[in-house]
Biopython code that builds the backbone (N, CA, C, O; Angstrom):
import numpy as np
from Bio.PDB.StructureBuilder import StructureBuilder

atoms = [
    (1, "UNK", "N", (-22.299, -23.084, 44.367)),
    (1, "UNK", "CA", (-22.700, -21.686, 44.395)),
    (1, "UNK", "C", (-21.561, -20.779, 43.938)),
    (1, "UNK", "O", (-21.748, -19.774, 43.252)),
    (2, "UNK", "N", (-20.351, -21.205, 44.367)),
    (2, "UNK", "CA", (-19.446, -20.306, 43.833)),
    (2, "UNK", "C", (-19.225, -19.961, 42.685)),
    (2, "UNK", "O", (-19.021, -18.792, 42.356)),
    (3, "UNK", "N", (-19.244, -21.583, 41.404)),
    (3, "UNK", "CA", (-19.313, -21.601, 40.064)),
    (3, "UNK", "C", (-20.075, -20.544, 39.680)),
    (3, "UNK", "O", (-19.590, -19.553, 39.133)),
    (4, "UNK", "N", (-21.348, -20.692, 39.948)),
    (4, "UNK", "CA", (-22.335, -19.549, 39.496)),
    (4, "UNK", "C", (-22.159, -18.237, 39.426)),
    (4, "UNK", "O", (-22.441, -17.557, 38.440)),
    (5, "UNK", "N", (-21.496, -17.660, 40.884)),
    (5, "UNK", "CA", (-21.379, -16.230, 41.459)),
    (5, "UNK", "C", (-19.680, -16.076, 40.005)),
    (5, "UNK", "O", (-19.729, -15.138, 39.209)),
    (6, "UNK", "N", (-18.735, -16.843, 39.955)),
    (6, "UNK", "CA", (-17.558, -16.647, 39.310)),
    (6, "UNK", "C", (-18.331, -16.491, 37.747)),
    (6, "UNK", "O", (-17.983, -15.491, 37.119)),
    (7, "UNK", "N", (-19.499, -17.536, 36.981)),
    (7, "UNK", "CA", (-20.015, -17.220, 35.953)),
    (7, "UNK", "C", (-20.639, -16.283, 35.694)),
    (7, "UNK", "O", (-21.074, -16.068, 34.562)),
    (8, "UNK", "N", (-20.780, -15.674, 36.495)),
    (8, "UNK", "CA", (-22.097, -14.503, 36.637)),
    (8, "UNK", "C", (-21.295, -12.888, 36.447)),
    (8, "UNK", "O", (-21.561, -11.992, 35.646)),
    (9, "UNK", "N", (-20.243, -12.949, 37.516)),
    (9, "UNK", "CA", (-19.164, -12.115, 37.381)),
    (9, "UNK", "C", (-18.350, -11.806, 36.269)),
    (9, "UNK", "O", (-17.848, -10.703, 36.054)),
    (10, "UNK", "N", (-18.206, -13.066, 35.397)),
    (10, "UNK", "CA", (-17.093, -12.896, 34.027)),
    (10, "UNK", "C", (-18.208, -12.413, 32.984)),
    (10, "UNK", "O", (-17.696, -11.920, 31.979)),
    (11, "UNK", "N", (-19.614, -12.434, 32.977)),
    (11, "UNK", "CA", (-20.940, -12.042, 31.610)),
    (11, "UNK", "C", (-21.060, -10.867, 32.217)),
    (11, "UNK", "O", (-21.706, -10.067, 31.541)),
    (12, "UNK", "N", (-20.566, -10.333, 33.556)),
    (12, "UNK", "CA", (-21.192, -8.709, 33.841)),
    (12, "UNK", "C", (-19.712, -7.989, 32.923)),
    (12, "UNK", "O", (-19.822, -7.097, 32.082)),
    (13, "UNK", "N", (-18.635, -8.515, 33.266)),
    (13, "UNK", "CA", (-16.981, -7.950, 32.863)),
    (13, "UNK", "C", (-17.264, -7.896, 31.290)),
    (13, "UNK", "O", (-16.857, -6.958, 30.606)),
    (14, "UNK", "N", (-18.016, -9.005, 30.749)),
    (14, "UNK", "CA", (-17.877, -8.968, 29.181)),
    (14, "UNK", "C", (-19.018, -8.299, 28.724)),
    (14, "UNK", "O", (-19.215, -8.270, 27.509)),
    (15, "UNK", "N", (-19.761, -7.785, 29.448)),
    (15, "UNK", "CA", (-20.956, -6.850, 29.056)),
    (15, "UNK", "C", (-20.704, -5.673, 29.507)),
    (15, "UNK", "O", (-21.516, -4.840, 29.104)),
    (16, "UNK", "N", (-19.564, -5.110, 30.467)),
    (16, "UNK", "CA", (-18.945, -3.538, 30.321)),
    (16, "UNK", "C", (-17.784, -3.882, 28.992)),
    (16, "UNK", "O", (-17.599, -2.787, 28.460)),
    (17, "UNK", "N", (-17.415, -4.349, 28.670)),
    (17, "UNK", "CA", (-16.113, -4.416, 27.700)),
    (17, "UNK", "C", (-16.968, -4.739, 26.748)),
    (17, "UNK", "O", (-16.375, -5.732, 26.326)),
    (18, "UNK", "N", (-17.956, -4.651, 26.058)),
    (18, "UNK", "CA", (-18.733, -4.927, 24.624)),
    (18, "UNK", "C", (-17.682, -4.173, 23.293)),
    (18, "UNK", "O", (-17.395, -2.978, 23.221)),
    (19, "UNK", "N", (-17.248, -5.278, 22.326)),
    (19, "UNK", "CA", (-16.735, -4.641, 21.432)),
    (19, "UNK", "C", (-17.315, -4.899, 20.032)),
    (19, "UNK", "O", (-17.448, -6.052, 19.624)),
    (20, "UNK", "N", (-17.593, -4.038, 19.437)),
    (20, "UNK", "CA", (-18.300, -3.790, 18.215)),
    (20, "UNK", "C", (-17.303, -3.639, 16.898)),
    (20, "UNK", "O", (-16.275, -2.980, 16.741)),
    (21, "UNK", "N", (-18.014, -4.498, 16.044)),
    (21, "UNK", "CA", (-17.293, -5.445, 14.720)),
    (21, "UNK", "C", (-17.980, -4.279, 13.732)),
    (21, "UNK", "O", (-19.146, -3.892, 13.808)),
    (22, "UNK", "N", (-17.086, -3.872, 12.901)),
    (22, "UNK", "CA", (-17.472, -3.558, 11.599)),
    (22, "UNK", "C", (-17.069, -4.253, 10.532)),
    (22, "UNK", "O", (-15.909, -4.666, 10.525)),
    (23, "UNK", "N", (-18.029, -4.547, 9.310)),
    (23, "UNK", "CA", (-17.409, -5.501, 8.353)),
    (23, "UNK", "C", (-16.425, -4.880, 7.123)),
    (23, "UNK", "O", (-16.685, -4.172, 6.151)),
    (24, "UNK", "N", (-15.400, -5.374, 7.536)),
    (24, "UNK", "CA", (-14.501, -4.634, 6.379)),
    (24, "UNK", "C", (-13.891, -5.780, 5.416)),
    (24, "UNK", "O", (-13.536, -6.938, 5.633)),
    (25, "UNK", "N", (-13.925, -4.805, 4.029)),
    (25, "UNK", "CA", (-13.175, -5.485, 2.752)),
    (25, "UNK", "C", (-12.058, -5.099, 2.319)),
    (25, "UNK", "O", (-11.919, -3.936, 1.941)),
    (26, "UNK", "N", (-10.699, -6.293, 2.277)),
    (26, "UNK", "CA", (-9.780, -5.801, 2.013)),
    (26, "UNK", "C", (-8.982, -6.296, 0.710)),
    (26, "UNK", "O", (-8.558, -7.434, 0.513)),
    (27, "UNK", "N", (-8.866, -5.069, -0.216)),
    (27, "UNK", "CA", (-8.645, -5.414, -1.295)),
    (27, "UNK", "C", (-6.681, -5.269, -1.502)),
    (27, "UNK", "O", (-5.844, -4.480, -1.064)),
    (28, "UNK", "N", (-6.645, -6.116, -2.120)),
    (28, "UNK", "CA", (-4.493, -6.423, -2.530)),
    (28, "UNK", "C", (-4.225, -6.108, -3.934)),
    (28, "UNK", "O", (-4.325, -7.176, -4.538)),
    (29, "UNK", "N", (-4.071, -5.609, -4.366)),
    (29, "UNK", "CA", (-3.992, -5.381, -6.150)),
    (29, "UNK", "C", (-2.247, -6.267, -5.963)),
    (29, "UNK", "O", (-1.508, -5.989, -5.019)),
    (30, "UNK", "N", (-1.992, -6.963, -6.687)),
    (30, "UNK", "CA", (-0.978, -7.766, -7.191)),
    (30, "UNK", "C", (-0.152, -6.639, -7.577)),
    (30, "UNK", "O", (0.900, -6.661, -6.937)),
    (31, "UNK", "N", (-0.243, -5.447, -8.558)),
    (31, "UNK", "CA", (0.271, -4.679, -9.035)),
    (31, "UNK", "C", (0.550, -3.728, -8.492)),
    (31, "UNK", "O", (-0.346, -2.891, -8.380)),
    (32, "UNK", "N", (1.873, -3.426, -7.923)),
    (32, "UNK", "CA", (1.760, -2.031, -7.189)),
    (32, "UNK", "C", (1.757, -2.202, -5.730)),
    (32, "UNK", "O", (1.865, -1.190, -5.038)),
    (33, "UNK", "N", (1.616, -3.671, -5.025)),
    (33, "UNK", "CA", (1.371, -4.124, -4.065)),
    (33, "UNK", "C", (0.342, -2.809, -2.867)),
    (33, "UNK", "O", (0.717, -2.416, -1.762)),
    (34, "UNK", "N", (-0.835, -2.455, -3.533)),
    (34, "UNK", "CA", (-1.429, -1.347, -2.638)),
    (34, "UNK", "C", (-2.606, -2.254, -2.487)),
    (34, "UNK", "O", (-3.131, -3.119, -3.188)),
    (35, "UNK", "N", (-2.838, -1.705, -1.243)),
    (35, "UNK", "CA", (-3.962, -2.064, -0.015)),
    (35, "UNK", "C", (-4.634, -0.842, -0.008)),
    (35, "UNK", "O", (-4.365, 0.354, 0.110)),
    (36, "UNK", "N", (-6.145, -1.965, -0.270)),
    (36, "UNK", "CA", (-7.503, -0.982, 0.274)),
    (36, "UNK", "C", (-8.553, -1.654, 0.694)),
    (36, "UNK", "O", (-9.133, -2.678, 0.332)),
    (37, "UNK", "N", (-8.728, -0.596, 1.829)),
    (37, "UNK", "CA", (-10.088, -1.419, 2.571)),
    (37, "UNK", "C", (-11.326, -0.601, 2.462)),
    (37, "UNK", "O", (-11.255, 0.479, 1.876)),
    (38, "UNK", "N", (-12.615, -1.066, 3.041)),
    (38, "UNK", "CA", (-13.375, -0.769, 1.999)),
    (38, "UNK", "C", (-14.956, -1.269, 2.843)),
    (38, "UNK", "O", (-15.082, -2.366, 3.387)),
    (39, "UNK", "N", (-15.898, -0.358, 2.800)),
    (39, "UNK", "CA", (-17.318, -0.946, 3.918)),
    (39, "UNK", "C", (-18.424, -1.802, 2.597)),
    (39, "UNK", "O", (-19.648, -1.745, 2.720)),
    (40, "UNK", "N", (-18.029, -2.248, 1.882)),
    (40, "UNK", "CA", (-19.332, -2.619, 1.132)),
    (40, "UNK", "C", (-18.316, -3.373, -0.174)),
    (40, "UNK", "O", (-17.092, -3.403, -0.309)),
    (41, "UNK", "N", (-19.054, -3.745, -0.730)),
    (41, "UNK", "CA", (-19.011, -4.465, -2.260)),
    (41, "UNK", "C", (-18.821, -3.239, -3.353)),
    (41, "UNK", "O", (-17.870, -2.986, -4.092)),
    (42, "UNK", "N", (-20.373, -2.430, -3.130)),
    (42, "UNK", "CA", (-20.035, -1.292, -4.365)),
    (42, "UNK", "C", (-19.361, -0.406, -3.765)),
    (42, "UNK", "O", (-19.441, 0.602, -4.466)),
    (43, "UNK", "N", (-18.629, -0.163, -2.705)),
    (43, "UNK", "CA", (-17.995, 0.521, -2.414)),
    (43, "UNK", "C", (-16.195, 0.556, -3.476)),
    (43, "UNK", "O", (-15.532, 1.543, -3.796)),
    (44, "UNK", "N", (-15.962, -0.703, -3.703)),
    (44, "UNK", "CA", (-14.923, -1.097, -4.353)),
    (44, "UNK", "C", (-14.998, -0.748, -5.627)),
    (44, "UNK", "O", (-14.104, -0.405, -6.399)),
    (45, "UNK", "N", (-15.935, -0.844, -5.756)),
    (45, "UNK", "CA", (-16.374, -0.507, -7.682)),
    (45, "UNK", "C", (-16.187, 1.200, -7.337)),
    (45, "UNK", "O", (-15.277, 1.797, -7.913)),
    (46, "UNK", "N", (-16.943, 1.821, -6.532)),
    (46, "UNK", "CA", (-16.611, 3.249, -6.791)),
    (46, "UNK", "C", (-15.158, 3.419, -7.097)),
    (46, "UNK", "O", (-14.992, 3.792, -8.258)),
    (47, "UNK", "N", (-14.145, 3.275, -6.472)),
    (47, "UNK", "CA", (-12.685, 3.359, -6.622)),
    (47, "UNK", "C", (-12.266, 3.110, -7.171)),
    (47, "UNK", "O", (-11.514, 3.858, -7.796)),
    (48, "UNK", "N", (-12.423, 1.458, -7.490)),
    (48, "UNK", "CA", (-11.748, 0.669, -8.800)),
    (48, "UNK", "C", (-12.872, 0.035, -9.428)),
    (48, "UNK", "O", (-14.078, -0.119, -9.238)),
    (49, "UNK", "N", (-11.428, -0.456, -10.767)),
    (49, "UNK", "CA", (-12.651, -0.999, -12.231)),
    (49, "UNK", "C", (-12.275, -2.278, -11.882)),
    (49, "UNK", "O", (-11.260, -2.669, -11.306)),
    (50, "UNK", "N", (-13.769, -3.214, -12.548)),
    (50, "UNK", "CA", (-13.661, -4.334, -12.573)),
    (50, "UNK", "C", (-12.158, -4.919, -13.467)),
    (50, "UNK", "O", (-11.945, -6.091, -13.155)),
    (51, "UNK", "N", (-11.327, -4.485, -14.265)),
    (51, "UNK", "CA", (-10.329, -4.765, -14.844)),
    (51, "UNK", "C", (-9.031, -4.852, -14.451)),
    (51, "UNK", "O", (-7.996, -5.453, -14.741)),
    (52, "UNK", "N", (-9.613, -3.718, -13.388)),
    (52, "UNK", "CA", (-8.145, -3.328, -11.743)),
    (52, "UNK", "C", (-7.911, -5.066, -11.434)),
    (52, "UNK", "O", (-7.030, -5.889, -11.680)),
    (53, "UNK", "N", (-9.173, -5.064, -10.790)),
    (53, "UNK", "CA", (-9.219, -6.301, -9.900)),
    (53, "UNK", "C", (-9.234, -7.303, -10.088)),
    (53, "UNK", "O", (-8.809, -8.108, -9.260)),
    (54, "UNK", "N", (-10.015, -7.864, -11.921)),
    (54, "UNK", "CA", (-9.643, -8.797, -12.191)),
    (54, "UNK", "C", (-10.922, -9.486, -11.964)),
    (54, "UNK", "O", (-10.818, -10.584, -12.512)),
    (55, "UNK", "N", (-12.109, -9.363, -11.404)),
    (55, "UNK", "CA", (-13.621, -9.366, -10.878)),
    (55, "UNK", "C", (-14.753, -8.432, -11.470)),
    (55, "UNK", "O", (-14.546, -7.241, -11.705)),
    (56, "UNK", "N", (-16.060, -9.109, -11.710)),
    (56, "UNK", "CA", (-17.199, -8.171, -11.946)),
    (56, "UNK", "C", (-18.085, -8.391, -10.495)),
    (56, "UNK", "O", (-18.396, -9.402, -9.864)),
    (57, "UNK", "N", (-18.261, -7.351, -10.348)),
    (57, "UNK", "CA", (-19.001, -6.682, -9.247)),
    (57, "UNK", "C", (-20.003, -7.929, -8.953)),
    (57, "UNK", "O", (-19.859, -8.645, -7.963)),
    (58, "UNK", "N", (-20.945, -8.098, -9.833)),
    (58, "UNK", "CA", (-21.704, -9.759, -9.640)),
    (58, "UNK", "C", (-21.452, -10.883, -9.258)),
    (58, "UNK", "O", (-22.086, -11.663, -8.547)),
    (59, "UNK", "N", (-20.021, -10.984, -10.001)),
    (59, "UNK", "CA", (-19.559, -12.069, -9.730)),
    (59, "UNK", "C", (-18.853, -12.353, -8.097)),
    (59, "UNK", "O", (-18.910, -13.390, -7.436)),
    (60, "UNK", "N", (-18.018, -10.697, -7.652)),
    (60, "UNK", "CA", (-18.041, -10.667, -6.346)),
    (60, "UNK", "C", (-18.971, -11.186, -5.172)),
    (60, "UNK", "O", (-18.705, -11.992, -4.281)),
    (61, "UNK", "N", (-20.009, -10.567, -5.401)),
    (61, "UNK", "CA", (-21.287, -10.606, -4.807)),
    (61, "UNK", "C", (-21.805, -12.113, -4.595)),
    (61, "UNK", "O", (-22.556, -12.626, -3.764)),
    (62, "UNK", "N", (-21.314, -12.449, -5.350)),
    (62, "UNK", "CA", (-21.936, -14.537, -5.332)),
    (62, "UNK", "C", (-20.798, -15.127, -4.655)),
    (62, "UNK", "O", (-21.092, -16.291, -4.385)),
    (63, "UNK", "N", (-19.644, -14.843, -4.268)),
    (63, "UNK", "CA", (-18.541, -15.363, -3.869)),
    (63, "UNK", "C", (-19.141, -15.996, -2.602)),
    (63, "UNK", "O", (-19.366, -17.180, -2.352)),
    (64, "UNK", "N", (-19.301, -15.094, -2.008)),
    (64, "UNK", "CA", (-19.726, -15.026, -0.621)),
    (64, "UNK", "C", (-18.676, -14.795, 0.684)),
    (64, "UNK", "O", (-18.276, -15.455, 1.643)),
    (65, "UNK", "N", (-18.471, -13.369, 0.086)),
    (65, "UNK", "CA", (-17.340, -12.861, 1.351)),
    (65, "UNK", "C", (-17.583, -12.849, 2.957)),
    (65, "UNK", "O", (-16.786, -12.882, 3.895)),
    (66, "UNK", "N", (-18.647, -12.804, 2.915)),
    (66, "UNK", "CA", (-19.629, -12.512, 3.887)),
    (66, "UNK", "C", (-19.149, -14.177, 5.092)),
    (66, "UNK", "O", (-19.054, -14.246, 6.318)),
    (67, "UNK", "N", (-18.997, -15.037, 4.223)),
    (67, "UNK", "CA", (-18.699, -16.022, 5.542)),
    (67, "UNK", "C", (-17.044, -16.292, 5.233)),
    (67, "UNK", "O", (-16.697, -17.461, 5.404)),
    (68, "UNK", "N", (-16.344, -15.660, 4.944)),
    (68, "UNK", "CA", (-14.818, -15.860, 5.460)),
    (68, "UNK", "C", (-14.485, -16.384, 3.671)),
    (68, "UNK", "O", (-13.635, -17.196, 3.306)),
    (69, "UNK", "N", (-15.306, -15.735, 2.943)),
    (69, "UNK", "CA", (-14.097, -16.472, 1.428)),
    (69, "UNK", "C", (-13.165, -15.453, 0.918)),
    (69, "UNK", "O", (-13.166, -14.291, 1.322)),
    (70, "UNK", "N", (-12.466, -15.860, 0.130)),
    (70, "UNK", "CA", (-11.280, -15.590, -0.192)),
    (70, "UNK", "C", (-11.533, -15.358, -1.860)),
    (70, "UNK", "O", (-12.089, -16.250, -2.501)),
    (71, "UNK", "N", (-11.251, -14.556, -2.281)),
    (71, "UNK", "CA", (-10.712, -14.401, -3.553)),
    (71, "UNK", "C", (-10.278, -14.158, -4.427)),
    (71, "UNK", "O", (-10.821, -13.365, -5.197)),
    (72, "UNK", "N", (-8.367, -15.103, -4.856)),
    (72, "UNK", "CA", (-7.691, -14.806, -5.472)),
    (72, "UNK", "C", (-7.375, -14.903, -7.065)),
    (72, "UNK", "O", (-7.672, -15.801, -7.853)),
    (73, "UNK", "N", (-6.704, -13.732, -7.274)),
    (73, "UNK", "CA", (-6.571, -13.852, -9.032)),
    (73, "UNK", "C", (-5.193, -13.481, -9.262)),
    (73, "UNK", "O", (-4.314, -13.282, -8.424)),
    (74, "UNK", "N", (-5.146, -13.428, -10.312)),
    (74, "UNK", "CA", (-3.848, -12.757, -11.071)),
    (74, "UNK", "C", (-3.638, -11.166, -10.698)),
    (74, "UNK", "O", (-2.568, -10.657, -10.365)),
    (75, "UNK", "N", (-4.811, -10.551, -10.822)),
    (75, "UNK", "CA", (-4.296, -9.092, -10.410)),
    (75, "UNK", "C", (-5.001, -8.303, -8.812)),
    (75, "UNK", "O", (-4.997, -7.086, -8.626)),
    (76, "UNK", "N", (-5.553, -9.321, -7.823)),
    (76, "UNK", "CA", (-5.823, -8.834, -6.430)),
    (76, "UNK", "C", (-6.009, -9.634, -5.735)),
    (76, "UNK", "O", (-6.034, -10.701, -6.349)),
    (77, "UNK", "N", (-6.232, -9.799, -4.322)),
    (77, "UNK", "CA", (-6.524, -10.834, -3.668)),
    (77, "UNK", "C", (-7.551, -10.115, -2.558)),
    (77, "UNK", "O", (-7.025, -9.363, -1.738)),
    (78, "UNK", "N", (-8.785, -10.290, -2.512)),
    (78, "UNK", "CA", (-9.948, -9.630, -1.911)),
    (78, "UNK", "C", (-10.618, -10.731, -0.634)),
    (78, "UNK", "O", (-11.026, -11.881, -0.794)),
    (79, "UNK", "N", (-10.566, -10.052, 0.435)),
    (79, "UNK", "CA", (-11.066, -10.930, 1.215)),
    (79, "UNK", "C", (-11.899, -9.771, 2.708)),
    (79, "UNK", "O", (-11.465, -8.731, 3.205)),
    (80, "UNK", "N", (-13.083, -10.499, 2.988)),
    (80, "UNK", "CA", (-13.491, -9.934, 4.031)),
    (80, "UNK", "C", (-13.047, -10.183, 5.373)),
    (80, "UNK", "O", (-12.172, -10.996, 5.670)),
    (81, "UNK", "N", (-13.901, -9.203, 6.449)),
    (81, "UNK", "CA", (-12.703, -9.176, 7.727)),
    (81, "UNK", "C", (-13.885, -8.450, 8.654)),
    (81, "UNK", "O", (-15.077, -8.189, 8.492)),
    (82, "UNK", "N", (-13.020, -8.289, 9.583)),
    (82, "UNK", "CA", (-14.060, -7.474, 10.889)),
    (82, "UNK", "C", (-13.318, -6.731, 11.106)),
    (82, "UNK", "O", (-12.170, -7.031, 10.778)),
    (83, "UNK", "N", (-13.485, -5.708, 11.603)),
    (83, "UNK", "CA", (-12.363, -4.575, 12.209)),
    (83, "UNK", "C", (-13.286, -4.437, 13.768)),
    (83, "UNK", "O", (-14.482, -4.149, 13.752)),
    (84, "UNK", "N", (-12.596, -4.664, 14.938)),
    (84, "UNK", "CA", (-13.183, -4.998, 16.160)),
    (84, "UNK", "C", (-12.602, -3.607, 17.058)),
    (84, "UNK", "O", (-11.467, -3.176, 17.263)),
    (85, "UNK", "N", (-13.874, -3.185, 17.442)),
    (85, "UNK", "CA", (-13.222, -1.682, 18.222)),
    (85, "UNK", "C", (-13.441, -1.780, 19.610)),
    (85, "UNK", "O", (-14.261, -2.698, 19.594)),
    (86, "UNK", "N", (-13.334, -1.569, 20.493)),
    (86, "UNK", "CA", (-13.838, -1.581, 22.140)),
    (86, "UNK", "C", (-14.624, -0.303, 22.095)),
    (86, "UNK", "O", (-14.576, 0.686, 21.365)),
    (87, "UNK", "N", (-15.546, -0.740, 23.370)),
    (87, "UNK", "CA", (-16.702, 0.895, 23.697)),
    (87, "UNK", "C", (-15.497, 1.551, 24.154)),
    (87, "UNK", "O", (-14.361, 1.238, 24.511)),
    (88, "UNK", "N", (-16.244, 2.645, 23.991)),
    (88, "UNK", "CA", (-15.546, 4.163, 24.522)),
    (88, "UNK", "C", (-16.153, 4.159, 26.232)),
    (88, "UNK", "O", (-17.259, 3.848, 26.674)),
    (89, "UNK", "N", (-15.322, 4.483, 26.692)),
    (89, "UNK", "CA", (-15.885, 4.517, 28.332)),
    (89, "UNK", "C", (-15.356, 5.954, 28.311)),
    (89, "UNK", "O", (-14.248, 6.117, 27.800)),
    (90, "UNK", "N", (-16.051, 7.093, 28.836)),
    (90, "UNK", "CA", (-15.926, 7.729, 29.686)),
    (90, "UNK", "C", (-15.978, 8.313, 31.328)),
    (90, "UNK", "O", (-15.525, 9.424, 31.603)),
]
sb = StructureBuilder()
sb.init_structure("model")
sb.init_model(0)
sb.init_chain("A")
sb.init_seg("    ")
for serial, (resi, resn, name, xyz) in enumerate(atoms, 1):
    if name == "N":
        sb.init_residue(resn, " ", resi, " ")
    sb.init_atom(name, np.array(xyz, "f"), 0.0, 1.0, " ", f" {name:<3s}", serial, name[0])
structure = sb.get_structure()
C-alpha cells in the first residue's frame, strides 16, 4: 500500500510542475559563426536564402528534423530541439 500512496504522490507533483515543449530550429551558418533559432521550416527561408545555408527548403523538409536529425554542410549546421518552459504558477 505504501508503494502505491508514494506512486500516486510523485504523478500528482509531476502534474502541478507540467512543462511545455516548444519545437525549435536551430540554425549555425559556418560563416560568421551566427546562431538562429527559428519555430518552423519556412520560417528559415523567410530570413535566409537557400544559398546562406547550403539547403532547399524541400529538401529540408524530407530530412526529417522532426525526430532528432541533424543536418550538416559546408556552410550551416541545422538541427531541431525543444525549448522546455515550466507553468507559470501564480
Amino acid at each position: 500500500m505504501l508503494k502505491i500512496s508514494y506512486i500516486i504522490s510523485i504523478f500528482v507533483y509531476l502534474q502541478t510542475k507540467k512543462t511545455y515543449m516548444t519545437k525549435v530550429i536551430h540554425v549555425q551558418l559556418m560563416k560568421g559563426r551566427k546562431n538562429y533559432y527559428f519555430g518552423s521550416i519556412p520560417a528559415i527561408y523567410s530570413i535566409l536564402t537557400a544559398e546562406e545555408i547550403g539547403i532547399k527548403q524541400s529538401s529540408l523538409e524530407r530530412v526529417g528534423l522532426s525526430k532528432g536529425g541533424v543536418v550538416l554542410n559546408k556552410k550551416a549546421c541545422i538541427r531541431a530541439g525543444e525549448l522546455i518552459r515550466s507553468k507559470v504558477t501564480k
